[in-house]
C-alpha positions in Angstrom: 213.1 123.1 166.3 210.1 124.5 168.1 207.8 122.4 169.8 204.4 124.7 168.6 203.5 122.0 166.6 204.2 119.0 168.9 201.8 116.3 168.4 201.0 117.3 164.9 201.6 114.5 162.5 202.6 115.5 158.9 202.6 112.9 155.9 205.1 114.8 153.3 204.8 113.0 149.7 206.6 115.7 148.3 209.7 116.1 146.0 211.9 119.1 144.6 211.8 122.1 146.2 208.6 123.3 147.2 207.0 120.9 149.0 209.7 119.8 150.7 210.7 123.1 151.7 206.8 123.7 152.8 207.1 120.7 155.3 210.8 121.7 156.1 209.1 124.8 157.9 206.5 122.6 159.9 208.9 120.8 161.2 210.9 123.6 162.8 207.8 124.1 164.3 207.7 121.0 166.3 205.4 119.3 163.4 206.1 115.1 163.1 206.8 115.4 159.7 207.2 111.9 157.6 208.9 112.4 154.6 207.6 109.2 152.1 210.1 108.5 149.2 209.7 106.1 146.5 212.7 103.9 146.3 214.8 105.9 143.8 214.6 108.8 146.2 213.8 112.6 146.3 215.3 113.4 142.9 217.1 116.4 145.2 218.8 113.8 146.7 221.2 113.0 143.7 221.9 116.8 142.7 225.4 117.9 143.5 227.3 118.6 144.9 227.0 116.0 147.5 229.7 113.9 150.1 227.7 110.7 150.0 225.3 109.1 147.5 221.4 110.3 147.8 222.5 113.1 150.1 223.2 116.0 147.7 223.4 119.7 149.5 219.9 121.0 148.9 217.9 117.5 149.7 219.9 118.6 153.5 219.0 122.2 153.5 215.7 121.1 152.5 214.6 118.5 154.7 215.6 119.0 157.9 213.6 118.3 161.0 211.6 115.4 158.9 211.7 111.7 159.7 212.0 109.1 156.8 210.2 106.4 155.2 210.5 104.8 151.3 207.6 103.0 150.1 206.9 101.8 146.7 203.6 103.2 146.3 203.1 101.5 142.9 202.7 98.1 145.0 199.2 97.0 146.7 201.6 96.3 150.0 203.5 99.9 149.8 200.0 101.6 149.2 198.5 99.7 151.7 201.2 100.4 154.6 201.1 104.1 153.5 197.4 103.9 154.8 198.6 102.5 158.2 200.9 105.5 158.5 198.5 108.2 157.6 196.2 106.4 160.2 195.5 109.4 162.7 197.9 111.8 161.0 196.8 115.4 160.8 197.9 116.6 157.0 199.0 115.3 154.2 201.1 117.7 151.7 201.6 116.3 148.2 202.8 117.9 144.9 201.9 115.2 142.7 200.2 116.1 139.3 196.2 115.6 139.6 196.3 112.2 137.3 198.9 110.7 139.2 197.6 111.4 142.5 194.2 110.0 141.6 195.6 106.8 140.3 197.4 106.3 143.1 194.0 107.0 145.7 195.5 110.1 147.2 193.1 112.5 145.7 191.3 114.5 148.3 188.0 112.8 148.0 189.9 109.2 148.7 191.9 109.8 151.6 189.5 112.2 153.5 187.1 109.2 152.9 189.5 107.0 154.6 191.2 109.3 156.7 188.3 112.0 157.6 190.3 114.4 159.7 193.5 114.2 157.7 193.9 118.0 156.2 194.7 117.6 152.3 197.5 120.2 150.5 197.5 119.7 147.2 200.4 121.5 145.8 200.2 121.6 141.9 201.2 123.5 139.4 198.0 125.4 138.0 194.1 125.9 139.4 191.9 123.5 138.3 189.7 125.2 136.5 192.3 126.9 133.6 193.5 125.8 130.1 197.0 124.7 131.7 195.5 123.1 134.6 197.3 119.0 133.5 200.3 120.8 132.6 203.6 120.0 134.3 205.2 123.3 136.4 208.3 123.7 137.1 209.9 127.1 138.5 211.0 128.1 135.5 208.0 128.0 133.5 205.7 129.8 136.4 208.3 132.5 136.2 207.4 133.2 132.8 204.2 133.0 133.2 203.2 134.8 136.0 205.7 137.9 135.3 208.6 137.2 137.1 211.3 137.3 134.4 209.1 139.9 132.4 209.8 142.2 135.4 213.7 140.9 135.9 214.3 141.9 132.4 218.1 143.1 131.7 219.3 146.5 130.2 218.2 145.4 126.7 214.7 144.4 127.6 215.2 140.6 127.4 213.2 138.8 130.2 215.2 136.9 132.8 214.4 134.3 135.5 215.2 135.5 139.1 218.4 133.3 139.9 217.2 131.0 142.6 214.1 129.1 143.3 211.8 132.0 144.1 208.3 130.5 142.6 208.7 127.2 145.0 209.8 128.7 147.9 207.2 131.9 148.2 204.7 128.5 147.1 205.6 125.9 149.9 205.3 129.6 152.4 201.9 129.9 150.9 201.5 125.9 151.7 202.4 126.5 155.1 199.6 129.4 156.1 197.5 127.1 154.7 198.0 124.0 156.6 198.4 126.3 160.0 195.0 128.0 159.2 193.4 124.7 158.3 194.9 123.1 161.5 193.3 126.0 163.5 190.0 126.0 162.0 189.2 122.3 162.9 190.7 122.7 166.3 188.4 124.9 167.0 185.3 123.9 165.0 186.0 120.4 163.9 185.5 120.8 160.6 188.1 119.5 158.4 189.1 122.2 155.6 191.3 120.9 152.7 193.1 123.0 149.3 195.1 123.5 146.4 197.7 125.6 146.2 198.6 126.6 142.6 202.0 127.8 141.6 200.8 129.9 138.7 197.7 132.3 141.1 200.5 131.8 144.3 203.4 134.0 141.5 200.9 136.1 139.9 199.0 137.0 143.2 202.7 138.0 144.8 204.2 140.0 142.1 200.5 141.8 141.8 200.9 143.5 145.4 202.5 146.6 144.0 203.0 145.7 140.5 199.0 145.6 139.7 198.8 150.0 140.1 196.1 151.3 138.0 195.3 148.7 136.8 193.4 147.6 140.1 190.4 150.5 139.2 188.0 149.6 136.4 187.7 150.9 134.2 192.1 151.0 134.8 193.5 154.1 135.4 196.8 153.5 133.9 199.2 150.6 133.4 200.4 147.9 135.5 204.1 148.0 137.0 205.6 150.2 139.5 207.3 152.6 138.1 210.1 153.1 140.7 210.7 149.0 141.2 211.2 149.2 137.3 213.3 152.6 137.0 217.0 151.1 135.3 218.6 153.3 138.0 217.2 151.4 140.6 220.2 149.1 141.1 223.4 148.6 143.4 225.6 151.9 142.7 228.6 151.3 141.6 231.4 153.0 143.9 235.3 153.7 143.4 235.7 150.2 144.8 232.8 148.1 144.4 229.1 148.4 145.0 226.3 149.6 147.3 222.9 149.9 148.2 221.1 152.9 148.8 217.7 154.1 149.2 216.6 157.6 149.7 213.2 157.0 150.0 210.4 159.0 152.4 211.4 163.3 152.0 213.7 163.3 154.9 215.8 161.2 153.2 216.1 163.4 150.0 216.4 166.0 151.7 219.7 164.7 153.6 220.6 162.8 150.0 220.7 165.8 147.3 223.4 167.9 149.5 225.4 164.7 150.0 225.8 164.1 146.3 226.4 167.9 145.1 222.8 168.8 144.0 221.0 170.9 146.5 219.5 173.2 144.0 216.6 170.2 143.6 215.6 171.1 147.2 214.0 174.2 145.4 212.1 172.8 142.7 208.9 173.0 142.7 208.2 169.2 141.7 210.1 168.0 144.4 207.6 169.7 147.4 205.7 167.0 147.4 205.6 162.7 147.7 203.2 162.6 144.9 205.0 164.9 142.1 208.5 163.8 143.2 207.6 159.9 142.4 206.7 161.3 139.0 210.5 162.2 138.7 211.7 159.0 140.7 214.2 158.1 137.8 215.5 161.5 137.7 216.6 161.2 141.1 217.8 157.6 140.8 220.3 158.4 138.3 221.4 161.3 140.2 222.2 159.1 143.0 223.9 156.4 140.2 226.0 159.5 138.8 227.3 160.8 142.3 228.2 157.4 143.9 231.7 156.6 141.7 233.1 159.3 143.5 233.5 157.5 147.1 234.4 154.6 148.3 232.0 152.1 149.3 233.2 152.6 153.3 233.0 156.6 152.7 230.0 156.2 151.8 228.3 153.8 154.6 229.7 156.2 157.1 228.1 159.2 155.4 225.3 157.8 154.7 224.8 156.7 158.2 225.7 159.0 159.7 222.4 161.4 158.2 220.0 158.0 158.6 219.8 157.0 155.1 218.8 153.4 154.5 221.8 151.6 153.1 224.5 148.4 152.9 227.2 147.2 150.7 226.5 144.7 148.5 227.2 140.8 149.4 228.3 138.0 147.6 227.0 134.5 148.1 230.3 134.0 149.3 230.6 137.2 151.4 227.6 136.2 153.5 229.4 134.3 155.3 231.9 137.2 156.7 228.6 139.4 157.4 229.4 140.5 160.7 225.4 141.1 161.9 224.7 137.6 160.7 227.9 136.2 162.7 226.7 138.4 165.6 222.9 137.4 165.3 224.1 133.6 165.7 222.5 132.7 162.1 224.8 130.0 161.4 224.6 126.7 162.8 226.4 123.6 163.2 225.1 120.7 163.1 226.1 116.9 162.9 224.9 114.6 160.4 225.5 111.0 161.0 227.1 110.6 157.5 228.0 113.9 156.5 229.9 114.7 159.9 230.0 119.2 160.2 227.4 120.8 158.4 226.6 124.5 159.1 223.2 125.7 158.3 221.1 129.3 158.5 218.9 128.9 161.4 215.5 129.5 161.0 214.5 133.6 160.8 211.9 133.4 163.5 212.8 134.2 166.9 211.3 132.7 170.0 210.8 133.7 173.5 212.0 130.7 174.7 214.9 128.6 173.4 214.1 126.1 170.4 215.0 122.5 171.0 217.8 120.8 168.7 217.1 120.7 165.1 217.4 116.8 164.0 218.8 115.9 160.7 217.5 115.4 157.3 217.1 111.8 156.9 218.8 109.0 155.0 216.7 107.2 152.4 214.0 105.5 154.2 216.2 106.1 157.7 213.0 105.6 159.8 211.2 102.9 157.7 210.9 100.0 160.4 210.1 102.8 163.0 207.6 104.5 161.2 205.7 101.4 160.7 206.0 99.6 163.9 204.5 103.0 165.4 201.5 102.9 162.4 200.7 99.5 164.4 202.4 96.9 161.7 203.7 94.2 163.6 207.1 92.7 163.4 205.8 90.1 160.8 204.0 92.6 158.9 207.1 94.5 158.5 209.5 91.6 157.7 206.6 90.9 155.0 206.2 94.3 153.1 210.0 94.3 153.3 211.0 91.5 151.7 208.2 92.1 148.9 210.4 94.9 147.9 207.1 97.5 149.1 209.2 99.0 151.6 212.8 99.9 152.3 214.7 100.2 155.2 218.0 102.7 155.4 
């Protein structure tokens, strides 16, 4: 955890993936981030696999560095103590559909009027002004929408999702330079800048950066997709033992490539002088490259290719990642303790500071920090006994 963000408070009424992710990376910045649950939990939190109830292995990878507090916000006494706690608090991130934010008053126009120098996130699924804008998102869907399995398609042209979470996660990143613009905007103005941040623009403005191509001129001059991202020969090689990565890419590279794999005679044709003819004939040189890479061994070819500076690396398993000697070397694995999960071991955040970062804390049990949380919004101890035993709050 680094302390940048010390003294920034953080009210996280977020679920799933994204958000929580989002949040996730303010707190490794130093953020105070409160993670509010409802009393049957982060639905992460049941996903297995898991050691102990409510504590399944992506709610921890997921909310680290957060502190924890379960309110039934359905209640007049679990909304109203939610107020207490976003009393002075800097942002509040929530992914809630637009409806059920609003019935529950934490729209943007009703908490900035309550809480005028809270920053409001909305994280949602679509912009408000579309056809789809009350429909519900889920990764899955804004991968098909926005292009991402269109442009993952297999060998036979059927689209396919990217295997992991990719929509969320490039979202809650998204999520995050907009609360650390917003933070630095009123700290230096005063002003208090709120937004949306809509999964469907966030997927479609990524893929766009060098998938758009002609089409960016008007009137277009020629189709979207980048041609070398989509060539079929664009892929891990295979070798005579497995698989690698390999990229020949700026003319040095070729160059050193084409004698390597038996085909110098390209060096002398008369497409291949230049950058701009030569991507013309990208896939021609892919499956060059795919034809001459069965005939080595994976470690033959590292040290070759190496050896004349062309970019390159095997190919890793999930599993394998683990035995990566430059992430062993790089310290990207960390152990931590979780006070009922015992060992855990966790990639460390990428960023790397200047100074050392403090200990990262734990992600929370459910509603871990209730009592805590609202003894510091000011509650008192009878306050707190009450909104317990009405059932509007939950201690851990």
């Amino acid at each position: 955890m680094t302390p940048l963000l010390q003294g920034i408070k953080v009210i996280d009424l977020t679920t799933v993936i994204m958000g929580p992710f989002a949040t996730a990376q303010l707190g490794a910045l130093g953020a105070d981030v409160i993670k509010v649950e409802a009393p049957a939990g982060d639905n992460v939190r049941h996903i297995a696999p898991m050691k102990s109830p409510g504590m399944g292995a992506s709610y921890l990878n997921s909310n680290r560095n957060k502190r924890a507090i379960t309110l039934d916000l359905k209640t007049e006494a679990g909304r109203a103590a939610l107020d207490r706690v976003m009393d002075g608090a800097d942002v509040l991130v929530t992914n809630m559909r637009r409806q059920a934010a609003a019935k529950l008053g934490l729209d943007r126009e009703t908490v900035q009027a309550q809480h005028p120098q809270m920053i409001h996130c909305s994280a949602i699924g679509f912009g408000r002004d579309g056809p789809y804008k009350d429909d519900a998102a889920y990764d899955d869907v804004v991968q098909a929408l926005s292009g991402f399995a269109a442009v993952n398609a297999n060998a036979e042209g059927e689209p396919r999702f990217v295997p992991q979470i990719i929509v969320d996660k490039l979202s809650g990143l998204f999520i995050v330079e907009g609360v650390l613009a917003a933070l630095l905007h009123r700290e230096r103005t005063g002003e208090v800048r709120s937004f949306e941040l809509p999964m469907m623009e966030t997927a479609s403005y990524f893929l766009l950066t060098e998938h758009l191509q002609g089409m960016s001129h008007q009137p277009e001059i020629g189709p979207p997709g980048y041609v070398r991202l989509l060539n079929p020969f664009r892929k891990p090689y295979r070798t005579a033992d497995g698989f690698i990565a390999c990229l020949p890419y700026i003319d040095k590279h070729w160059r050193r490539m084409l004698p390597l794999i038996g085909r110098e005679e390209v060096l002398q044709e008369e497409w291949f002088q230049t950058t701009t003819e030569r991507s013309k004939r990208v896939r021609d040189l892919y499956e060059m490259v795919d034809q001459a890479m069965i005939s080595r061994t994976t470690d033959e070819w590292l040290v070759l290719l190496r050896e004349a500076d062309i970019p390159c690396g095997r190919v890793n398993s999930l599993g394998t990642l683990f035995e990566d000697p430059h992430l062993a070397a790089s310290g990207f694995w960390e152990g931590h303790h979780h006070p009922s999960e015992g060992p855990l071991k966790f990639p460390r955040h990428p960023i790397v500071w200047d100074k050392p970062a403090e200990a990262e804390a734990h992600a929370p049990l459910m509603g871990e920090q209730t009592v805590e949380i609202l003894r510091e919004a000011g509650m008192s101890n009878d306050e707190i006994e009450a909104v317990l035993a009405a059932g509007a709050a939950v201690q851990g």
